[in-house]
N, C-alpha and C positions, 0 to 999 in steps of 0.2 A: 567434468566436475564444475558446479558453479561455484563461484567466488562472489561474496557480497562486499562493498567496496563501504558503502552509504546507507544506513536508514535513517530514515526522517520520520518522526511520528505526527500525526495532527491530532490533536487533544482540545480540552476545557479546562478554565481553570488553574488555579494555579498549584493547586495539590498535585495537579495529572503534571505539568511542565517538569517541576521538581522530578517529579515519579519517570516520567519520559526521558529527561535531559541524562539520567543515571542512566538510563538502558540504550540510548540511540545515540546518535549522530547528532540532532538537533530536535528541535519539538516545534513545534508551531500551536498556538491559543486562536482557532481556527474562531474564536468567537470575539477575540478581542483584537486581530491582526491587521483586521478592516480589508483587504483587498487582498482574499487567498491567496489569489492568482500571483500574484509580485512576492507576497511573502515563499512561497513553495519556489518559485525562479532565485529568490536570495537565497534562501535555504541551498537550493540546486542548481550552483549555473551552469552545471554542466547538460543538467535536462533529468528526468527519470524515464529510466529504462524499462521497470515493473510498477505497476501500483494495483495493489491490492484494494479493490472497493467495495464496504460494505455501507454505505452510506448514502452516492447516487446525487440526485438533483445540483445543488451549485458549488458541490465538493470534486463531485465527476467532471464539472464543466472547468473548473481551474486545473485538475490534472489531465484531462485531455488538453488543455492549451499548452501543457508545461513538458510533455511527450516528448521523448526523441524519436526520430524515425528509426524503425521495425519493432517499437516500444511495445509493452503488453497489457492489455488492461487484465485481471481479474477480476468479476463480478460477480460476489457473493452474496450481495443485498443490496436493498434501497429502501434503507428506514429512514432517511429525510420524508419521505413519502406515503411509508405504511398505514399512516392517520389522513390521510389525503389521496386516497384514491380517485375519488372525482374531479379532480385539479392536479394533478402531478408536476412537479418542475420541470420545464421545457428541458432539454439539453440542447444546445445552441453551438456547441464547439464537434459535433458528429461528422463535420468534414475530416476534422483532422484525421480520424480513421483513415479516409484515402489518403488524403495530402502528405502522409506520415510515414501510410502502408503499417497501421498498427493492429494489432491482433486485438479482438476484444473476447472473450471466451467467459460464460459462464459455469461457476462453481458449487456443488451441492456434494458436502463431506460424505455422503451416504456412499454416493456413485464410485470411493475409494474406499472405504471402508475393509477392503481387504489388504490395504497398503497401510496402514494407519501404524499398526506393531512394525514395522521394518524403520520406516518414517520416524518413528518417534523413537528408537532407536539409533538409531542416524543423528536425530539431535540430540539426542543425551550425549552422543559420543563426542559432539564438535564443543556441546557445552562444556564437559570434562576435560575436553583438550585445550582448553579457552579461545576455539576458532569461533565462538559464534558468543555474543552476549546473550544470557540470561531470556531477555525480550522476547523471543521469539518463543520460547519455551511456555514463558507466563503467558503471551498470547494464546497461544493454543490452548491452553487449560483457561482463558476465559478469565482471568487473573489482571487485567490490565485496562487503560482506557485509552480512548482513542481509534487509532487506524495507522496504518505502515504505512508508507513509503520505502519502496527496497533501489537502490540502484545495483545494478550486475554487471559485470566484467566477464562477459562467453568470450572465449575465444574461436577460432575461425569454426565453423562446421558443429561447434556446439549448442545444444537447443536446452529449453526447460522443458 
């Protein structure tokens, strides 16, 4: 079973912080913070474990600095980029990957789509039981702004 300890959301604006600070952990105003990188390690000093990425160029490169070692990326998108094809954001922090030993794994909802009924079930249940905030629900339905930050608590021999 996994345990979620921490989310962190990174958002805009100050509607989204309000709206975030009610469903997570903390929120970060990834456009007003000035130095992602320090704000995401103040937010989490203990490191992040998962991070969920649909975003990519110098969002990806603060949470690949901010990694713990055997940490996971998910990589669902890279819409910092999707209007810039021709010029893409360097990623500069891709050692970490070894230096970390971090997973990076790309995600495309289709390729589960047989998992989706069970899953969402599974969260309705945690919501109802009040083991999981709201957040994660209204993310998935598309209902939210921003992007996760999860930190996770496996214990020995347990995986995602």
């Amino acid at each position: 079973m996994v345990r979620i300890m921490k989310a962190l959301r990174l958002c805009c604006g100050p509607t989204a912080i309000r709206y975030d600070t009610e469903l997570a952990d903390a929120a970060i105003n990834y456009k007003t913070c000035g130095d992602l990188e320090s704000a995401i390690r103040e937010a989490c000093p203990e490191g992040v474990d998962v991070y969920f990425d649909n975003v990519g160029g110098n969002t990806l490169n603060a949470a690949l600095a901010c990694m713990n070692t055997f940490g996971r990326i998910i990589g669902c998108g890279m819409i910092s980029d999707y209007n810039n094809q021709d010029n893409p954001t360097p990623i500069y922090n891709m050692w970490k990957l070894v230096e970390k030993e971090l997973m990076l794994k790309g995600f495309l909802l289709y390729t589960y789509m047989d998992k989706v009924p069970s899953a969402s079930s599974q969260l309705h249940e945690w919501v109802r039981a009040g083991e999981k905030k709201i957040s994660y629900s209204e993310m998935m339905r598309g209902a939210t702004i921003g992007k996760n930050l999860v930190a996770m608590d496996l214990q020995e021999g347990e995986t995602l």
